[in-house]
TORGUPA-686104 format. One line per 3 residues: number of its first residue (from 1); their letters; for each residue x negated, y negated, z of C-alpha. Coordinates in Angstrom, 1 decimal, decimal comma. Each point is the difference from the previous one (the first is absolute). Last residue first. Layout:
# TORGUPA-686104
NUM	A	X/Y/Z | ...
# end
This chain:
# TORGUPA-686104
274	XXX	-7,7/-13,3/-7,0 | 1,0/3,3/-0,3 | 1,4/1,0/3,5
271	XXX	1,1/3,5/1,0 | 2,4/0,6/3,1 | 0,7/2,8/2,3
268	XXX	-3,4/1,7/-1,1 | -0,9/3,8/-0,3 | -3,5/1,0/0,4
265	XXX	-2,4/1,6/-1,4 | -4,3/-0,8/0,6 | -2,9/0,6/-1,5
262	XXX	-3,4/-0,3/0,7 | -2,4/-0,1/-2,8 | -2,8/2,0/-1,6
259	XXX	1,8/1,6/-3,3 | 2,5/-2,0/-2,0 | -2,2/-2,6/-1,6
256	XXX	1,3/-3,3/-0,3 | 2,2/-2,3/-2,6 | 0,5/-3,3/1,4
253	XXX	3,0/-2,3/0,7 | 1,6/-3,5/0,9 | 3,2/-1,0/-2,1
250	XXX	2,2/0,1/3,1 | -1,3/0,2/3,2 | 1,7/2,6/2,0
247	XXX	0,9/-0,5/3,3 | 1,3/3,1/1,8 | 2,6/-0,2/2,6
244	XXX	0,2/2,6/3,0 | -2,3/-1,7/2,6 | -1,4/-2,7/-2,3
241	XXX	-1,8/1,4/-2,7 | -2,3/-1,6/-2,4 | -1,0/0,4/-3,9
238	XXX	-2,2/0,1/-2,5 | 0,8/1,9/-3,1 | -1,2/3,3/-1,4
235	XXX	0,2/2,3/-3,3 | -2,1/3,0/1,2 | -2,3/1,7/-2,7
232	XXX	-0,3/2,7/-2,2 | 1,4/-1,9/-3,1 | 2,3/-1,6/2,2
229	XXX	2,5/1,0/3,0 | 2,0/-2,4/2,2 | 1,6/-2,3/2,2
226	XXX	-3,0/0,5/2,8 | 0,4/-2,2/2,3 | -3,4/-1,9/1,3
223	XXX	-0,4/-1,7/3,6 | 0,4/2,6/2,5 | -2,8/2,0/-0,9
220	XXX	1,4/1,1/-3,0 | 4,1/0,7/0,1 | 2,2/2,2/-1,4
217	XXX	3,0/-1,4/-0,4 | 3,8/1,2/0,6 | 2,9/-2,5/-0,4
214	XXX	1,4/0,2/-4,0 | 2,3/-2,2/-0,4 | -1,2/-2,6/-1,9
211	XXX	-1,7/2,5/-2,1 | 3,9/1,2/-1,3 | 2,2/2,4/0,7
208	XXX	3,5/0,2/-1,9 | 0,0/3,8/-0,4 | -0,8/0,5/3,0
205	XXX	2,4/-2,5/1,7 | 2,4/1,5/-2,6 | -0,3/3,5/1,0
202	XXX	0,8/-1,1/3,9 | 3,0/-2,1/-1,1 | 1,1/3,0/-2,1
199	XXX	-0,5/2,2/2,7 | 1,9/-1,9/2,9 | 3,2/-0,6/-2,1
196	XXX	0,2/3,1/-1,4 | -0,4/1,7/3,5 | 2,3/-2,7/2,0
193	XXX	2,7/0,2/-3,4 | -0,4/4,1/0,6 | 0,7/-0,3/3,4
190	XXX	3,0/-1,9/-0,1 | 1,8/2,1/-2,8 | -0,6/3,1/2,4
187	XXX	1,9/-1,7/2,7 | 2,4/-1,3/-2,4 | 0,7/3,6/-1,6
184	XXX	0,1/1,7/2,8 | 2,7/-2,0/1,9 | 2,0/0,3/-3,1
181	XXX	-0,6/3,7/0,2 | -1,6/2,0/-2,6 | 1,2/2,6/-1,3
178	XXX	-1,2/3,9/1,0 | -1,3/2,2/-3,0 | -3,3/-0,4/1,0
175	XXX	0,0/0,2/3,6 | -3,1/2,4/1,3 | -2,1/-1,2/-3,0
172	XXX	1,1/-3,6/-0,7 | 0,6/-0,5/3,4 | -3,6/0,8/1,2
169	XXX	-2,4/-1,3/-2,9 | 1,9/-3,1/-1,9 | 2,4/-1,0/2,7
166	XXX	-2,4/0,7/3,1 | -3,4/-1,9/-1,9 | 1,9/-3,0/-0,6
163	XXX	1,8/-0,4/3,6 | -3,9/1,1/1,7 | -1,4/-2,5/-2,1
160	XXX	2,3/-2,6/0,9 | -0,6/0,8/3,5 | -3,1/-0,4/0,1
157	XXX	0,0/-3,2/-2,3 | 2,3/-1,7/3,2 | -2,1/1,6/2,6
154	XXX	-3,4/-1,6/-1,6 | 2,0/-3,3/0,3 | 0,9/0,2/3,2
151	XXX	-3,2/0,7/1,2 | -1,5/-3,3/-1,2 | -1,8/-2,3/-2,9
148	XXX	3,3/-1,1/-2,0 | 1,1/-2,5/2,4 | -3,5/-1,1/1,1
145	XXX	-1,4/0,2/-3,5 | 3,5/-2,5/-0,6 | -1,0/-2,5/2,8
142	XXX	-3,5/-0,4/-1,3 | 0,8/-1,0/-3,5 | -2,3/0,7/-2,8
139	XXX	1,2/3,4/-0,6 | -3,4/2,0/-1,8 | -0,9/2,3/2,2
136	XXX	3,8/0,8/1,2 | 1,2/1,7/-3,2 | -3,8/2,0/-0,2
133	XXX	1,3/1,2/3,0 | 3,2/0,7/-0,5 | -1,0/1,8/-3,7
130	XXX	-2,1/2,5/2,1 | 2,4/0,6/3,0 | 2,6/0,8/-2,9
127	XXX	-2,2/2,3/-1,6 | -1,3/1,5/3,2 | 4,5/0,6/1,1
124	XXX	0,1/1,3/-3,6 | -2,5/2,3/0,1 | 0,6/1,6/4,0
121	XXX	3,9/0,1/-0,9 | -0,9/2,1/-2,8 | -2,2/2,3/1,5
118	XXX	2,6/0,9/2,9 | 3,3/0,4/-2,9 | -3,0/2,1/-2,1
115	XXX	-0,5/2,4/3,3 | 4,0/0,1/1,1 | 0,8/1,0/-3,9
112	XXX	-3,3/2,9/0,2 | 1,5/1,3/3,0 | 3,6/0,4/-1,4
109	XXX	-1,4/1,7/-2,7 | 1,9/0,1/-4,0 | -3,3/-0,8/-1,9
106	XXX	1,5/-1,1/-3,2 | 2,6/-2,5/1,6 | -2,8/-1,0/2,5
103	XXX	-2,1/-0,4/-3,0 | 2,8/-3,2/-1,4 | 0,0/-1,2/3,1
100	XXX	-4,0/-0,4/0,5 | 0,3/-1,3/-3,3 | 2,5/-2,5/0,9
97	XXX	-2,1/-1,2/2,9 | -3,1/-0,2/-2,3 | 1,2/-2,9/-2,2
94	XXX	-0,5/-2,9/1,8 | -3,8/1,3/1,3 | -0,6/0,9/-3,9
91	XXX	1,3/-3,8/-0,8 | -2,3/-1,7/2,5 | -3,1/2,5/-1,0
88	XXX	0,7/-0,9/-3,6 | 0,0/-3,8/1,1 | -3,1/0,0/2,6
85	XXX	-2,4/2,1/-2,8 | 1,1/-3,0/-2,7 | -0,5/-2,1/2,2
82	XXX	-3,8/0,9/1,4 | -0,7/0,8/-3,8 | 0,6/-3,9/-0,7
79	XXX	-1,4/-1,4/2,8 | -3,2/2,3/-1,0 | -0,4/-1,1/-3,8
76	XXX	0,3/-3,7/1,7 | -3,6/-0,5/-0,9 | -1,5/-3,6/1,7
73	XXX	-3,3/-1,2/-0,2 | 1,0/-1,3/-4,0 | 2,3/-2,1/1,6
70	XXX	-2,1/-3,2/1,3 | 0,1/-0,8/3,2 | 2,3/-2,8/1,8
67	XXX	1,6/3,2/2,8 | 3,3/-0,7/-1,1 | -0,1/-0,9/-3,6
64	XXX	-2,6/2,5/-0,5 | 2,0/2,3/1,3 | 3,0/-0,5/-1,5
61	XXX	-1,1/0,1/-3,6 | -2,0/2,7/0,6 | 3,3/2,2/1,5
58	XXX	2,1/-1,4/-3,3 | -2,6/1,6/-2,6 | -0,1/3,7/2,5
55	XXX	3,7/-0,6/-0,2 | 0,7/-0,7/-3,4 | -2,9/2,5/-1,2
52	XXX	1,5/2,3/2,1 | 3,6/-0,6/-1,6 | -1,7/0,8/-3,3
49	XXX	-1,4/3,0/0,8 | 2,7/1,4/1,6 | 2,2/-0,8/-3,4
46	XXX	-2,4/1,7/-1,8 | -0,3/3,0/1,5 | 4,1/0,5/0,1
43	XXX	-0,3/-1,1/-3,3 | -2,3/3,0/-0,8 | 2,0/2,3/2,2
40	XXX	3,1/-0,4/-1,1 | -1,4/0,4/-3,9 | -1,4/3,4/1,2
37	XXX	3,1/1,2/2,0 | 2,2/-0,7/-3,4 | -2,3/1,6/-2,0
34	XXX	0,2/2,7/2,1 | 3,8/0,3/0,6 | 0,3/-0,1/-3,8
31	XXX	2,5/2,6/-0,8 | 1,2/0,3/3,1 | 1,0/-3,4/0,4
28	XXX	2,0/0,2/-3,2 | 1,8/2,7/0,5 | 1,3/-1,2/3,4
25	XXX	1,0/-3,6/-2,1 | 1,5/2,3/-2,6 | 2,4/1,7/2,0
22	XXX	1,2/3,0/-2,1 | 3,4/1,3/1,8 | 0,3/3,3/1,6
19	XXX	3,2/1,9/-1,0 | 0,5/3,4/2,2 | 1,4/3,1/-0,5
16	XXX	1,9/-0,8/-2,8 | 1,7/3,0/-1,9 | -1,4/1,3/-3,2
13	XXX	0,4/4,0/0,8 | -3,2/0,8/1,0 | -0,2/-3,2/2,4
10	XXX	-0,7/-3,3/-0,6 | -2,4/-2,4/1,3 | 1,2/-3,6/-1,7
7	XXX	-2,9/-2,7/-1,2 | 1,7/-3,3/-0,3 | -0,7/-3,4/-1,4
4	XXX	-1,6/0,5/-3,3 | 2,2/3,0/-0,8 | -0,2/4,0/0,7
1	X	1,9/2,8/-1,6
# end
C-alpha cells in the first residue's frame, strides 16, 4: 500500500524493506530543470546587460567630466568586460585550492599532492604580489608605499600562502582525520584574514577604478595623448610631460587618423587634467 508521503519497498511477504519519502521540492526540480535553466539564463542575460549599460553609461559620464570632452567618444562596453573577466578569474583563483584538494582525494598520489601544494603556493603568492601592487599604486602617502613596498612584506604573503596551501592540500590529505591544534587553528586563522583581507582590497581597487586613475598614455609626438577611440579615429588631447607627470589640458581635443604617426606608451607617476 503506498500514501502521499511514503513509498515502502517490500518484500514477497509484505515486510518493509525500505520507506522512501516523496520530496516534492526534488520532484519538482526535475520535472522542470529545463525550464528552470532557460528562465535562469534569460534574467541572467538581462541582468548583465543592464549592469553594462550602468557601467558603460557611468564610464561616459566620468570621462567627459574628467577629460572636459563630450561622452559620446567614450564606450565603456570594454571596462565593463575587463571586470567582469577580473571578478570570475578572482573567484576561480579563490576557489581552485579546494579543487585541487578535493582531486587529490580522487587521485590518491603522494606526487601529484606535493605538485598541486608547489602550484598553489606559486598562484596565490602572484595573486597576492598582484593585488600589493595595485594596493601601493594608488596610496597617496609616501611613508605608507615605503612600509608596504619591501621584502618583508613579500615574506609575510609568502608565508601565508605557504600556511593556506599546507592545511588545505598537505594536511588535509596525509592528516585528515587529525584535529586541529589550538596553535593550528590561530596560525591558520591569521593567514586566511591576511589572504581575505589582501584580495578583497585588491578586487575592490578593480572593481572601484575609475579614469582618474588610470596612469598609462600613449602619447603623439610628445604633445598629444591619446584618451581614446572614435569612429576610426583617435580621440586626442594636448598635453605636456614633465619628467614622470603628464599635463593634460582639459577640454582640448581632435579626432585624427590612426595610421602615419609616432607613438608612444608609457606609464606616468602622476596625471594632470587641468
Amino acid at each position: 500500500m503506498q500514501d502521499k508521503k511514503n513509498r515502502d519497498i517490500v518484500d514477497s511477504q509484505g515486510n518493509v524493506i525500505k520507506s522512501i519519502k516523496d520530496n516534492k521540492t526534488k520532484q519538482f526540480l526535475k520535472d522542470n530543470v529545463w525550464n528552470i535553466l532557460s528562465t535562469g539564463l534569460a534574467t541572467t542575460i538581462t541582468l548583465v546587460e543592464m549592469i553594462n549599460l550602468v557601467i558603460s553609461k557611468n564610464f561616459s559620464v566620468s570621462c567627459s567630466n574628467f577629460y572636459g570632452i563630450d561622452g559620446k567618444y567614450f564606450d565603456g562596453t570594454e571596462m565593463f568586460e575587463n571586470k567582469l573577466i577580473f571578478i570570475f578569474c578572482a573567484l576561480a583563483l579563490f576557489a581552485y585550492p579546494f579543487i585541487f584538494s578535493y582531486i587529490n582525494k580522487k587521485m590518491n598520489s603522494k606526487l601529484y599532492v606535493i605538485f598541486t601544494f608547489i602550484i598553489t603556493v606559486y598562484i596565490m603568492f602572484f595573486q597576492n604580489l598582484s593585488y600589493t601592487i595595485n594596493l601601493i599604486e594608488i596610496i597617496p602617502w609616501a611613508w605608507l608605499r615605503r612600509f608596504i613596498d619591501n621584502y618583508a612584506t613579500i615574506g609575510v604573503f609568502l608565508i601565508v600562502d605557504i600556511v593556506i596551501a599546507y592545511f588545505i592540500i598537505i594536511r588535509n590529505f596525509f592528516w585528515k582525520n587529525k584535529k586541529y591544534s589550538v596553535c593550528g587553528k590561530i596560525i591558520l586563522a591569521i593567514a586566511l584574514i591576511l589572504y581575505v583581507l589582501n584580495v578583497a582590497i585588491g578586487i575592490s581597487i578593480k572593481i572601484n577604478y575609475e579614469i582618474a586613475d588610470k596612469k598609462e598614455y600613449e602619447v603623439i609626438e610628445q604633445n598629444r595623448a591619446i584618451v581614446s577611440n572614435y569612429d576610426g579615429k583617435f580621440v586626442v588631447m594636448s598635453c605636456e610631460i614633465q619628467d614622470e607627470t603628464i599635463i593634460l589640458k582639459k577640454g582640448t581635443y581632435s579626432l585624427e587618423d590612426m595610421t602615419g604617426v609616432s607613438i608612444t606608451y608609457h606609464k606616468y607617476e602622476k596625471v594632470i587634467c587641468e
